[in-house]
C-alpha positions as CSV (number, residue, x, y, z in Angstrom):
1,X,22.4,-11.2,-22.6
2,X,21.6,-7.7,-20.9
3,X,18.3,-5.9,-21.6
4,X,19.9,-3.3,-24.1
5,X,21.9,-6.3,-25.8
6,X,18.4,-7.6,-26.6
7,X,16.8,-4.9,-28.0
8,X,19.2,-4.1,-29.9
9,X,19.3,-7.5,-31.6
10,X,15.7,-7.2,-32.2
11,X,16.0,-3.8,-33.8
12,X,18.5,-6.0,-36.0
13,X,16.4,-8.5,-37.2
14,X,13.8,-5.4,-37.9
15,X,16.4,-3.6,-39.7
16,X,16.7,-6.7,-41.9
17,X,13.4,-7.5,-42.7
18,X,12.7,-3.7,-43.7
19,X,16.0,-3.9,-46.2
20,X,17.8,-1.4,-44.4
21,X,21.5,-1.7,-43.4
22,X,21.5,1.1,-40.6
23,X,18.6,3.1,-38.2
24,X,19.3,6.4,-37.5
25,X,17.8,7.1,-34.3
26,X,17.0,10.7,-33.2
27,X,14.4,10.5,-31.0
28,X,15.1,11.1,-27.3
29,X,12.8,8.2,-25.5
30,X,14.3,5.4,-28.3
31,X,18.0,6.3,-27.5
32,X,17.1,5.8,-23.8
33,X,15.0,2.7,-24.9
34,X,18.1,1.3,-26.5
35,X,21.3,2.4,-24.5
36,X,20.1,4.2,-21.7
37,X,21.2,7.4,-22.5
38,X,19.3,10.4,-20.6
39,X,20.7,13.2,-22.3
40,X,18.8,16.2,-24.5
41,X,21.0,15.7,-27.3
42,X,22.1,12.5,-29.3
43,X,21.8,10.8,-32.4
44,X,22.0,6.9,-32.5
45,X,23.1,5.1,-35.6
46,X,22.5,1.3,-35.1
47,X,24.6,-1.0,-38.0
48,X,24.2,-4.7,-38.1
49,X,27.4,-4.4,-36.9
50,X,26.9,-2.5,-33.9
51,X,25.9,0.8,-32.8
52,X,27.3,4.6,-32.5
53,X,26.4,7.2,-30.0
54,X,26.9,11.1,-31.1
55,X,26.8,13.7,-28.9
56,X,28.1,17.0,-27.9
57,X,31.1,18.0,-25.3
58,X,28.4,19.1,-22.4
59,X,27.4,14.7,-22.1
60,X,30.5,13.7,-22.9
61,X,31.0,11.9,-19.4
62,X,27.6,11.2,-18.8
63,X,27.2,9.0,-22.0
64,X,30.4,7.2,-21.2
65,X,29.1,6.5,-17.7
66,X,25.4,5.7,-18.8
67,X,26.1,4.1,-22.3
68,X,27.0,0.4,-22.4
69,X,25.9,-1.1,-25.5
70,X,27.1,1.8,-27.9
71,X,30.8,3.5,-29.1
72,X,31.0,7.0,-27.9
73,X,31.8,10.5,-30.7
74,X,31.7,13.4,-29.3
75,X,31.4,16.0,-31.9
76,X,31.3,20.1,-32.0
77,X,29.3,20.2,-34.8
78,X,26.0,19.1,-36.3
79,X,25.2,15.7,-35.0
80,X,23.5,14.5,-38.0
81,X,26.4,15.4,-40.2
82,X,28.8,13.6,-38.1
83,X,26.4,10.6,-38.0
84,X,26.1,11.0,-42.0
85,X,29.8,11.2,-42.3
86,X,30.6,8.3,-40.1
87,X,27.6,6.3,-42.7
88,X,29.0,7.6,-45.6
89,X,32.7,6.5,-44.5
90,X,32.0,3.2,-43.6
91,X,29.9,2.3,-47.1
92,X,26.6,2.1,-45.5
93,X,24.1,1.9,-48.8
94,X,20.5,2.0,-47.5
95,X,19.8,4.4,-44.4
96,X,16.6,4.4,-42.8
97,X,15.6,7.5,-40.4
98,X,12.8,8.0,-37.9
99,X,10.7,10.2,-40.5
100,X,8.3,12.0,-37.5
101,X,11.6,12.6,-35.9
102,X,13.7,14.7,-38.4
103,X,13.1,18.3,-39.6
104,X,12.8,18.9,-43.2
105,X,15.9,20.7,-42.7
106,X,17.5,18.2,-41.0
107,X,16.7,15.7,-43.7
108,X,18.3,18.4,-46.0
109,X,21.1,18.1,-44.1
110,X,21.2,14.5,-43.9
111,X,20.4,14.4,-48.0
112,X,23.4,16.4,-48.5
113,X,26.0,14.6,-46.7
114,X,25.2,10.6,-47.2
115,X,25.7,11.5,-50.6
116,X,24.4,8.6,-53.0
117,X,23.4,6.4,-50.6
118,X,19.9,5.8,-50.0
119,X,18.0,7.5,-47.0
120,X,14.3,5.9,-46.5
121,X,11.8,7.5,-44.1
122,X,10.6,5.0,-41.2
123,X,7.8,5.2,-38.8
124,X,7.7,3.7,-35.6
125,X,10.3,0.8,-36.2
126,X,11.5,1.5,-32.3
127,X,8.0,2.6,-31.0
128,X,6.6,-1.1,-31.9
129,X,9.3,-2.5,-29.9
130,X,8.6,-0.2,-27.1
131,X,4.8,-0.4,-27.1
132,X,5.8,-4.3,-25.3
133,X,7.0,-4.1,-22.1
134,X,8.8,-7.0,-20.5
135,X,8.7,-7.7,-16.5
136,X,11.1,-5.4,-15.4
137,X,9.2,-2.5,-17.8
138,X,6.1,-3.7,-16.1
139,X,7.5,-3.4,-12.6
140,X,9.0,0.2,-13.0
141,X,5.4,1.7,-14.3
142,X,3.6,-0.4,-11.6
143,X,5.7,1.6,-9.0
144,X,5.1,4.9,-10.7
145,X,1.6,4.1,-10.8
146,X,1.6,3.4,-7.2
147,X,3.8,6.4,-6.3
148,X,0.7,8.3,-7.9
149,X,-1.5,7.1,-5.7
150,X,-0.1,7.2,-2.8
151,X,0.2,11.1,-3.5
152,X,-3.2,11.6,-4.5
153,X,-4.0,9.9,-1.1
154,X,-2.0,12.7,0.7
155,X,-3.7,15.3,-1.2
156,X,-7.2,14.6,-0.6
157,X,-7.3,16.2,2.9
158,X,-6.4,19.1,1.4
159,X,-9.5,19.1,-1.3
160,X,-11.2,21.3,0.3
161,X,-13.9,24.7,-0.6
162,X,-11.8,27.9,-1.4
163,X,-8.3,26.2,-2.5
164,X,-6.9,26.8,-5.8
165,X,-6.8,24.4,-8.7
166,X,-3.1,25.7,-9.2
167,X,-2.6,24.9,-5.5
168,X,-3.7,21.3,-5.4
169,X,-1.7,20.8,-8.8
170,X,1.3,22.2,-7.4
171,X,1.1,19.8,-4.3
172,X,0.5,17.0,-5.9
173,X,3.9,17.5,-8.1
174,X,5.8,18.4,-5.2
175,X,4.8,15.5,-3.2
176,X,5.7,13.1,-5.9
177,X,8.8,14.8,-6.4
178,X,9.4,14.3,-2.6
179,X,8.7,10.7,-3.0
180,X,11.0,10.2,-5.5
181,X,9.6,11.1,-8.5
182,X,12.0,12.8,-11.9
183,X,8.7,14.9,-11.8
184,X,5.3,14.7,-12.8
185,X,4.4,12.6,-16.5
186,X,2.6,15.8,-17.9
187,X,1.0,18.9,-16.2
188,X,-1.0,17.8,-13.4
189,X,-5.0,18.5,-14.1
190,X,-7.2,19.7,-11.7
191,X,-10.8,21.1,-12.9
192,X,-13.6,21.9,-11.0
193,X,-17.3,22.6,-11.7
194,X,-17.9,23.8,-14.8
195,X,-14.7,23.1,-16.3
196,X,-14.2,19.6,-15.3
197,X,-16.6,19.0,-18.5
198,X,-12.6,20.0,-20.6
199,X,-11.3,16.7,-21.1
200,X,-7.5,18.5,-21.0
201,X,-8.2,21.2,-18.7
202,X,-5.3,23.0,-17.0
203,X,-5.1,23.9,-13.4
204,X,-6.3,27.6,-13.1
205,X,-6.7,30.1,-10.4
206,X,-10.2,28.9,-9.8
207,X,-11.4,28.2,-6.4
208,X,-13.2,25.1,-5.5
209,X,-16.7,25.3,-4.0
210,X,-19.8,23.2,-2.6
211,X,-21.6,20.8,-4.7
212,X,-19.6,20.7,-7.4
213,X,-17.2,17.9,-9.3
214,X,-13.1,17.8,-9.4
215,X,-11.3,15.8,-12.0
216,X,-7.7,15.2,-11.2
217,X,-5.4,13.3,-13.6
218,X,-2.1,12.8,-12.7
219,X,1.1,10.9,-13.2
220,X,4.6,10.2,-11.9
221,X,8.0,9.4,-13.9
222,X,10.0,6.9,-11.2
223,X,12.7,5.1,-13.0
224,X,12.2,6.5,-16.4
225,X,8.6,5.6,-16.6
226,X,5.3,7.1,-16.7
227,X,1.9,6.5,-14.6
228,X,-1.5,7.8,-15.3
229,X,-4.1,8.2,-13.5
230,X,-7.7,10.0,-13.0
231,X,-10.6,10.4,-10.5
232,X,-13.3,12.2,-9.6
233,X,-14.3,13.9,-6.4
234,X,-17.2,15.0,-5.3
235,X,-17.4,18.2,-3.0
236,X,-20.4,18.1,-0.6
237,X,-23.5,15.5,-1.0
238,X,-23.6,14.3,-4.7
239,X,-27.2,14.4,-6.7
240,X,-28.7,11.4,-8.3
241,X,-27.6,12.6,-11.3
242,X,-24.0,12.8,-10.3
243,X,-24.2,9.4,-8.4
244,X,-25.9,8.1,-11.8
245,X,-22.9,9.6,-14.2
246,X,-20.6,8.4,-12.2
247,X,-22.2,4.8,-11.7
248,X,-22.4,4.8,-15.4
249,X,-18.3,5.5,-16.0
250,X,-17.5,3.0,-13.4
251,X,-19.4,0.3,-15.6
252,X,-17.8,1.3,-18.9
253,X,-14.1,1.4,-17.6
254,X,-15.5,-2.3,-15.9
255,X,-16.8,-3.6,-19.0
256,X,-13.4,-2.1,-20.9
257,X,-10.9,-3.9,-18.5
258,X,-12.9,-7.4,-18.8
259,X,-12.7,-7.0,-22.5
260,X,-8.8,-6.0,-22.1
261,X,-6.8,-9.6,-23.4
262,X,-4.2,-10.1,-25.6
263,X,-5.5,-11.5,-29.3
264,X,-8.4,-8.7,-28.6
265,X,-8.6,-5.6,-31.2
266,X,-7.9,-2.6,-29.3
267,X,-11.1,-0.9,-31.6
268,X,-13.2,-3.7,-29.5
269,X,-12.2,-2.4,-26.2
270,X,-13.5,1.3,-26.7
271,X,-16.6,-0.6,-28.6
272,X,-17.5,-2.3,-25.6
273,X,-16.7,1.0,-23.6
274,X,-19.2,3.4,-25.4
275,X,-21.6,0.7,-25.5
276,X,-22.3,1.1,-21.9
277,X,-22.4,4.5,-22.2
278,X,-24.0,4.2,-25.4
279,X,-26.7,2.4,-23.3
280,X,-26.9,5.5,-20.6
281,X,-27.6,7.7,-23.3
282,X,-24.2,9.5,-22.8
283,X,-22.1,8.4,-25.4
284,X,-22.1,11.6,-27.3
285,X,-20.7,13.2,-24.2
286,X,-17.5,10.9,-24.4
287,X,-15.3,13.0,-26.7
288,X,-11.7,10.9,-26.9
289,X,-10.7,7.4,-27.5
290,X,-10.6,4.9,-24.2
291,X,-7.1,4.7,-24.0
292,X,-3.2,4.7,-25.1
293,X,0.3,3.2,-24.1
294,X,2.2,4.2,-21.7
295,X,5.2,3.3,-21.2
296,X,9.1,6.0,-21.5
297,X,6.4,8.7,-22.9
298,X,2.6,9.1,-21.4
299,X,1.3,8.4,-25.0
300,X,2.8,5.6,-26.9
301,X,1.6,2.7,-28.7
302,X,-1.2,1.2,-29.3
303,X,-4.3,3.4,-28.7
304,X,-7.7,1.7,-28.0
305,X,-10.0,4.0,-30.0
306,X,-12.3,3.6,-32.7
307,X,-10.2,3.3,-35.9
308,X,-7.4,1.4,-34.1
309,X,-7.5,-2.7,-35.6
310,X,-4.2,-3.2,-33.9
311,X,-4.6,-6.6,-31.9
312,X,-3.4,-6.4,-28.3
313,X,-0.6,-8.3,-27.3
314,X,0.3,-9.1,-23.7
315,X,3.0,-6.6,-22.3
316,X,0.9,-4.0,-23.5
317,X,0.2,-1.2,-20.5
318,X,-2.3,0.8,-21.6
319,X,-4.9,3.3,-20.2
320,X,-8.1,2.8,-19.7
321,X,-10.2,5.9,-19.3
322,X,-13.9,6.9,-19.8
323,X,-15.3,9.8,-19.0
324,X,-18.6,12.2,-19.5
325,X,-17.9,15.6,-20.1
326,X,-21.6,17.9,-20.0
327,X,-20.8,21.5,-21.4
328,X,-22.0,23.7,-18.7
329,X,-22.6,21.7,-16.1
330,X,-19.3,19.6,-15.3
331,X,-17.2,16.2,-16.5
332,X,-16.5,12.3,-14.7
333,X,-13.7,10.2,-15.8
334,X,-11.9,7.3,-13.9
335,X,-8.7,6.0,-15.6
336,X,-6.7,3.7,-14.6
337,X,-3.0,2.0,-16.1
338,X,-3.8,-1.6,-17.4
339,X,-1.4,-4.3,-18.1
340,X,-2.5,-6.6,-21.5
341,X,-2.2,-10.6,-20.4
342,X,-2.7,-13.4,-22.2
343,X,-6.1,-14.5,-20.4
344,X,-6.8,-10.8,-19.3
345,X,-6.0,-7.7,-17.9
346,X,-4.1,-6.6,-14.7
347,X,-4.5,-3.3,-13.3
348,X,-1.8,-1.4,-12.3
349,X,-3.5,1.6,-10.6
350,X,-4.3,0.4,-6.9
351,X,-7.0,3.4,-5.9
352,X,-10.7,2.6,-5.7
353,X,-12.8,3.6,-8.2
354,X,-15.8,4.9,-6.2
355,X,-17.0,8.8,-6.7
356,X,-14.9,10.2,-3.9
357,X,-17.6,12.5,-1.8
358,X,-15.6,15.3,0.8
């Protein structure tokens, strides 16, 4: 049976246990999850029965050449109408719909044409199926990993006093681009000094300079998935207190990947993360969770943070990415793409983790 076969068997079975007798499926990455369709706009409405595809006349032969697993209505109107006529036509009582995915207006929509059938809201009914990856998931986002770092490779003669932040970002999603890349996962960071301490910093006009930190985080999409990665370099001849910081982040991300096994709560992994740091005396310089899925989107399912009980499972590729960010005086993080296995972790990520000195 073909991948998308599969998953769409399992959304079946989901379908049934939840009482519903159709999905309707808006969001982009869970079409493409489900029957590989790449276009902007589609709504998928998966039956026990099978499953439709609507979209407009400007994919109308791209979803026939990309869709397999899925009957084909291209529509010049609203989607969701069509996809609520086509419900209420064929009887279909209880409708469930991707509830994050839906504008009130579009539910209005929805509420007015399915007449007196029964639309339920539904969260993450797709994304729980996603958040496992099987080996040839795992395969794809250990290539974009490794597309990553090869660029970030090329780019580091170039890390140099008196570029550009902007500059550096720019090459880096060029080069991956070159390499083969759709484009970058999200906008490339690069922050130096001073505002390496913002966790989400965006590449400015700032010039780099002597003695002072550079956070990069990048990450490639190669065959519909995403990579993530982030390191630290050094510009000049680090202080103790640099070398100390950085030491410190090495252990935690160390001490997080050894605790990284399937059965383990993903709250325990970023437990045993700010414990190190805890232990440092920096912990209340680590301001975001340790980690999240990657997978289709850079952020999926499951997180590793504080309130998360959600027990890891293996297929799970997750981040895992302390960091120390000192208002005023600059930020270290080190992340790295992590694959959940039954009697551990496997890291995707292939750079070194040492404080990179230039």
């Amino acid at each position: 049976m073909a991948e998308g076969a599969k998953r769409l068997a399992r959304l079946r079975l989901r379908l049934g246990a939840a009482g519903l007798d159709a999905l309707l499926v808006a969001h982009r990455a869970n079409i493409l999850y489900l029957v590989n369709f790449h276009g902007s706009t589609g709504v998928l409405v998966v039956t026990h029965r099978g499953a439709v595809l609507f979209t407009d006349g400007r994919y109308a032969t791209q979803a026939r050449a990309e869709v397999r697993r899925a009957r084909i209505v291209v529509t010049q109107g609203s989607l969701l109408e069509a996809a609520a006529a086509w419900l209420r036509e064929a009887g279909t009582r209880r409708i469930g719909f991707e509830a994050a995915r839906i504008t009130a207006d579009g539910y209005a929509e929805l509420r007015r044409a399915l007449g007196s059938s029964r639309l339920l809201a539904v969260r993450n009914l797709v994304e729980e199926m996603r958040a496992v990856k099987d080996a040839e998931e795992i395969a794809a986002l250990g290539r974009a990993a490794r597309l990553a770092s090869r660029v970030f490779a090329e780019v580091l003669p170039l890390v140099r006093p008196g570029v550009r932040e902007l500059d550096l970002a720019a090459e880096i999603e060029y080069r991956m681009k070159r390499a083969g890349a759709a484009g970058a996962a999200f906008e490339t960071i690069v922050a130096s000094g001073r505002r390496s301490a913002l966790p989400h910093a965006r590449a400015s006009r700032k010039r780099l300079a002597r003695n002072e930190l550079v956070v990069f985080d990048l990450g490639a999409i190669l065959s519909d998935y995403c990579s993530d990665m982030t390191r630290t370099v050094f510009l000049g001849r680090p202080s103790a207190r640099v070398r100390r910081l950085s030491a410190c982040v090495q252990e935690a991300q160390q001490r997080g990947f050894e605790a990284v096994r399937a059965g383990v709560a993903a709250q325990r992994v970023d437990a045993v993360v700010r414990s190190v740091l805890r232990a440092h005396r920096v912990d209340s310089y680590f301001t975001h969770s340790t980690g999240h899925g990657v997978g289709l989107e850079i952020h999926e399912e499951p997180r590793l943070a504080r309130s998360v009980n959600t027990r890891l499972v293996a297929g799970h590729v997750v981040t895992l990415e302390p960091g120390v960010y000192i208002p005023g005086w600059g930020g270290i993080r080190i992340e790295d793409l992590v694959v959940v296995r039954r009697g551990g972790a496997e890291r995707l990520t292939p750079t070194p983790h040492d404080l990179i000195t230039l």
